[in-house]
N, C-alpha and C positions, 0 to 999 in steps of 0.2 A: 479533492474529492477522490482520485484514484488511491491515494496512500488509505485513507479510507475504505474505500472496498477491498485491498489489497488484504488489508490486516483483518476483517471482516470473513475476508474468503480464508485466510489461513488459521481464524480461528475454528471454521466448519471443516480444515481440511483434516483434522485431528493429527497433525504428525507426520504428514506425508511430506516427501522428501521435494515434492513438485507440484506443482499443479498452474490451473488457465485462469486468468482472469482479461476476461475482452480481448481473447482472442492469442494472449501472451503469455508466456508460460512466467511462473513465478516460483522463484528458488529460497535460499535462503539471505543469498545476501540484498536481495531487491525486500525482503522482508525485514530485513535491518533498517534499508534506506526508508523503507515507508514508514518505520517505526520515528527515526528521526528527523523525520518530515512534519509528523504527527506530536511531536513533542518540542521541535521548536516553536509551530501554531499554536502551542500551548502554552508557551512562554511569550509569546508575543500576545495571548488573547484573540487570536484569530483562527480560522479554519483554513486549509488549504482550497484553493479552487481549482480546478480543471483551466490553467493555463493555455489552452488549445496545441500545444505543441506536441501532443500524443500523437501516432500516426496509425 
């Protein structure tokens, strides 16, 4: 779910270098990781979920 909003939010961020999502700042390469987060769930047929380990 967060790789999800991650990617979500950096599509509305048009290009900017940084920005927040829940509270965390998200760069480029945290937009890499959500990407292939996002695309192994897709290889597997499944969606990520919110494993609770966020803090």
């Amino acid at each position: 779910a967060h790789a999800g909003k991650v990617l979500a939010a950096a599509a509305r961020a048009d290009g900017a270098g940084a920005f927040v999502v829940d509270g965390r700042m998200i760069d480029a390469p945290f937009i890499r990781r959500a990407q292939a987060i996002m695309s192994t769930a897709d290889r597997l047929g499944s969606s990520p979920s919110d494993d609770g380990l966020s803090s």
